[in-house]
C-alpha positions in Angstrom: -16.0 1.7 46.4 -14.2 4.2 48.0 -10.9 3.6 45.5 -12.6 3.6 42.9 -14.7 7.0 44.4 -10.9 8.3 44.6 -9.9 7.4 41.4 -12.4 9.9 39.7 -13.5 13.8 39.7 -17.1 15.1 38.5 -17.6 17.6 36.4 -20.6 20.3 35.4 -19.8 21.7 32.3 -22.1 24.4 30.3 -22.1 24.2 26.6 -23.3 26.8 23.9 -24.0 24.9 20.1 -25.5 25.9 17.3 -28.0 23.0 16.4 -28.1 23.5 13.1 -26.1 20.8 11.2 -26.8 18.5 14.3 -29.3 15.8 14.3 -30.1 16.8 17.7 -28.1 16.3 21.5 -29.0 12.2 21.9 -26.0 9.5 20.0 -27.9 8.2 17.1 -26.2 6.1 14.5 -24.7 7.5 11.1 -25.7 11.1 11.9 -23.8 14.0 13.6 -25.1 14.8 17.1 -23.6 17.2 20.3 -23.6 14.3 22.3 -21.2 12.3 19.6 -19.2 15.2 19.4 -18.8 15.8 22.9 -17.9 12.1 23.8 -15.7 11.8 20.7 -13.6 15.2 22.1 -13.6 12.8 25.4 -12.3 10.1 24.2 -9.6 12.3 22.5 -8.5 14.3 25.2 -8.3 10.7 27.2 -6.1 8.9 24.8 -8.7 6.7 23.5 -10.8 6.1 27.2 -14.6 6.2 26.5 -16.5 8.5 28.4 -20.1 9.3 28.7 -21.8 12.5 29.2 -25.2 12.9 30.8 -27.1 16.4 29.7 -29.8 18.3 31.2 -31.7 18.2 28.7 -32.0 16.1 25.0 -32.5 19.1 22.8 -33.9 18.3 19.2 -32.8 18.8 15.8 -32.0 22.1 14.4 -32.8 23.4 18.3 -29.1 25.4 20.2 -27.9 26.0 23.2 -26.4 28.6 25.2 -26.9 26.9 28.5 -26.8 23.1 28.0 -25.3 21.7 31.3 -23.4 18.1 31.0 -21.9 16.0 33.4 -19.1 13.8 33.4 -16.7 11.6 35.2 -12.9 12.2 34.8 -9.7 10.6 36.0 -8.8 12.4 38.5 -5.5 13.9 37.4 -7.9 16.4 35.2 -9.2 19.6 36.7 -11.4 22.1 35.7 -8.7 24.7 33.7 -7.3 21.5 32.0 -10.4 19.8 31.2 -12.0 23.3 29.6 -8.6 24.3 27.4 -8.5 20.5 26.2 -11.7 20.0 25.4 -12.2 23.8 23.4 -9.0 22.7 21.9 -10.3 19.9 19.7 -14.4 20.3 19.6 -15.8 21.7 15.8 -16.0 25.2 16.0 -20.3 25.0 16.5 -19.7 23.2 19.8 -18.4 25.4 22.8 -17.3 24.5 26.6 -18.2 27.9 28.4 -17.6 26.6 32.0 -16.3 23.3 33.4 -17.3 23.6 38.0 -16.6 20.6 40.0 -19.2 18.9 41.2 -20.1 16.1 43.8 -20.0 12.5 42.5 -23.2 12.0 42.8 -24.4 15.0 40.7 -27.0 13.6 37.8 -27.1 16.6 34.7 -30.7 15.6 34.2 -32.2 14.2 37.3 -31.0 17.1 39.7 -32.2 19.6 37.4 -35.4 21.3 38.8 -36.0 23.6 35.8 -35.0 25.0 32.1 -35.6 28.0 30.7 -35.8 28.6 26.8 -36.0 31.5 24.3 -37.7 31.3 21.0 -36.8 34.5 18.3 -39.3 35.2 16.0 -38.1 37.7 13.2 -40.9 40.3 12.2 -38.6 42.9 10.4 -37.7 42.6 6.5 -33.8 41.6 7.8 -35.0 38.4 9.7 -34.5 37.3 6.5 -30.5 38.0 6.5 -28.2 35.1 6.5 -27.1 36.8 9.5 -30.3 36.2 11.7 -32.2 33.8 9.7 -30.2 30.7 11.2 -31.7 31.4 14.5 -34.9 32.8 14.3 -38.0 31.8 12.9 -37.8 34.8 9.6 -41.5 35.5 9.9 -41.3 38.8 8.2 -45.0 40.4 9.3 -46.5 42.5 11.9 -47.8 40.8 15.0 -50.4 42.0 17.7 -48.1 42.5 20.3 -50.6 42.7 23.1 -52.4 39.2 21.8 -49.2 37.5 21.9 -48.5 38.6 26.0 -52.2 37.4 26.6 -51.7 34.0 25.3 -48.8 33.7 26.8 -49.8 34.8 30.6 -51.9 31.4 30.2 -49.6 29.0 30.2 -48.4 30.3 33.5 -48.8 27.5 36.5 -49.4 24.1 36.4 -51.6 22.4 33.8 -52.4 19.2 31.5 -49.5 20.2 28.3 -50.6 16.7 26.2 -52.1 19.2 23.3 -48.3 20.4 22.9 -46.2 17.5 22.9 -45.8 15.6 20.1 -44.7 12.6 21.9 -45.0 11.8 25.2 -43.7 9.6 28.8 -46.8 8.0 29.6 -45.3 6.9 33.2 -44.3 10.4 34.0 -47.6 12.4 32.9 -48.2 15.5 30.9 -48.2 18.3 33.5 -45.6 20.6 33.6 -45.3 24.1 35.9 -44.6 27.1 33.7 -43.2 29.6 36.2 -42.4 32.1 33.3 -44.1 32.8 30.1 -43.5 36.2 28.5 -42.9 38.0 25.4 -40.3 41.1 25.0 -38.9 43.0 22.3 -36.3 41.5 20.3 -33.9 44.8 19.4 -35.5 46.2 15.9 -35.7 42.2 14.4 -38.7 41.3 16.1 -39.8 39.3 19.6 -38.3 36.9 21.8 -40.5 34.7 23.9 -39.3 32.9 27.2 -40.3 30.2 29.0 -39.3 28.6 32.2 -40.9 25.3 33.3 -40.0 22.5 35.7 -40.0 20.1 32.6 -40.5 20.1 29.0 -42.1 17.6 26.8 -41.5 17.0 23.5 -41.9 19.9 20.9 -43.8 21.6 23.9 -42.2 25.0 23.2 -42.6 24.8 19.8 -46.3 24.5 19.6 -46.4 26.8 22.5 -44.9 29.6 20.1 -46.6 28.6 17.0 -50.3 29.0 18.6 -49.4 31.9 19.7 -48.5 33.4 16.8 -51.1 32.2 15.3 -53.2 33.9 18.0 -51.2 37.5 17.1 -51.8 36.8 13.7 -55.5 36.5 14.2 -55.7 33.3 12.9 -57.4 31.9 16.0 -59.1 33.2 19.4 -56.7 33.6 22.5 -59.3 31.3 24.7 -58.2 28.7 22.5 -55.5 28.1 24.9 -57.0 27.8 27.4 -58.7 24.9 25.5 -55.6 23.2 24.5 -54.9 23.6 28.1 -57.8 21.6 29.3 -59.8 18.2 28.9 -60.3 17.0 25.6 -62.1 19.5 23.1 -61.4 18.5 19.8 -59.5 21.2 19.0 -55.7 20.9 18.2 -52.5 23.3 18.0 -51.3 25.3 15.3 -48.2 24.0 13.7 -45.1 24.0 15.5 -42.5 26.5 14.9 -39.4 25.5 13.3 -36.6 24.6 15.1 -33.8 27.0 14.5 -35.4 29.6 16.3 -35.5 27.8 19.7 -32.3 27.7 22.2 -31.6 26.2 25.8 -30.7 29.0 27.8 -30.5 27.7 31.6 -30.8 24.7 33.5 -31.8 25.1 37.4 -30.7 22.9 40.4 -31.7 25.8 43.0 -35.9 25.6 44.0 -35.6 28.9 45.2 -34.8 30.6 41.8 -38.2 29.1 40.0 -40.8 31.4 42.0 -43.7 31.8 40.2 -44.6 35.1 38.7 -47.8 36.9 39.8 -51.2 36.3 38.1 -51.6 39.7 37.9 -49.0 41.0 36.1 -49.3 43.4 33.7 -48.9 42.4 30.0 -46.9 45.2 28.7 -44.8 45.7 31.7 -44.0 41.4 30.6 -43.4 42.2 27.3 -40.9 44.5 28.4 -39.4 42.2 31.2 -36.9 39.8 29.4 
């Protein structure tokens, strides 16, 4: 064990991608995902050696990523300036290596990660609709109530039941999940950006979290509804979820300390204004 221990190096490394024209992180057969690109760069760089990756976090179609941690066992002869130029040299130009740390052998991507934070862009303006933003934005192209949208969101905050928003789910591990942050800001002149950070993340969770919402600052249904959707069984289901290209990994966390949860208290506006 302990040659073989010597014979290797782990690696952390933090990847942007634009999800786009991926059928999501996860290997799947006959279609194009990060993970398959990521393991075919590998295997590449390695003369032909396969390696496996483990990520934080399987991201869906169409969803990106500008803080996707991986990690990933090496022959030891690589380090982390070697692995990083290799790796950049021959991935597609929508897959990015933005950091490659060393880390201890026994580091697990996924299982050491304590947290994840996401944002979701929603594009109220007339130029949501540009080539230039629609790709990663949901191009809404209305007015919403900005003060209705902060409400909803303060109410996902803590721990609660999250079955209502996932489309599928892991029976053996439960539906609740602890949101430690849930707020909306201003996104430049385009529109909004919500973020969320939660010990876990089921599937689709964000996305229904942000299309309620909306639907609450359109209106189109009362904010106690999520409070509903939040609790027992009432009958009543989500709105729609929001489409995927607007939605992007941001952070993984493997420090406790860093996922204190924010105040009941605070004030909406002063959220709003807090990304």
């Amino acid at each position: 064990m302990v040659a073989a221990e010597a014979s290797e190096r782990r690696f952390r490394l933090t990847l942007h991608y634009d999800g786009e024209r991926f059928h999501g992180w996860q290997v799947q057969p006959s279609v194009r995902t990060v993970q398959g690109e990521v393991e075919a760069a590998l295997a590449r760089i390695t003369g032909g050696r396969p390696v496996s990756v483990i990520a934080a976090g399987r991201t869906d179609t169409g969803v990106h990523a500008t803080g996707q941690v991986v990690s990933v066992a090496m022959p030891a002869r690589w380090d982390r300036t070697s692995l990083e130029r290799a790796l950049n040299a021959v991935l597609p130009a929508d897959v990015w290596v933005a950091a490659v740390d060393e880390a201890p052998l026994a580091f697990h991507a996924r299982f050491d990660a304590v947290g994840r934070a996401y944002l979701y862009h929603v594009g109220t303006a007339r130029s949501a609709n540009s080539p230039f933003q629609r790709r990663w934005c949901w191009p809404l192209g209305e007015a919403i109530d900005f003060e209705r949208v902060c409400s909803a969101a303060a109410r996902f905050r803590g721990t609660h039941e999250f079955s209502a928003f996932a489309r599928s789910g892991q029976p053996e591990r439960g539906y609740r999940c602890t949101v430690f942050r849930s707020e909306w800001s201003e996104w430049g002149a385009s529109g909004y950006e919500y973020r969320v950070v939660a010990n876990r993340f089921l599937h689709h969770m964000v996305r229904y979290m942000v299309g309620t919402m909306i639907d609450v600052a359109r209106g189109r249904r009362p904010v106690d509804d999520v409070d509903m959707l939040l609790g027992p069984g009432t009958g009543i289901v989500t709105s729609p979820p929001a489409p995927a290209n607007g939605l992007c990994l941001v952070r993984v966390y493997y420090d406790e300390t860093e996922l204190a949860p924010e105040p009941e208290s605070r004030d909406l506006h002063a959220a709003g204004r807090g990304a």
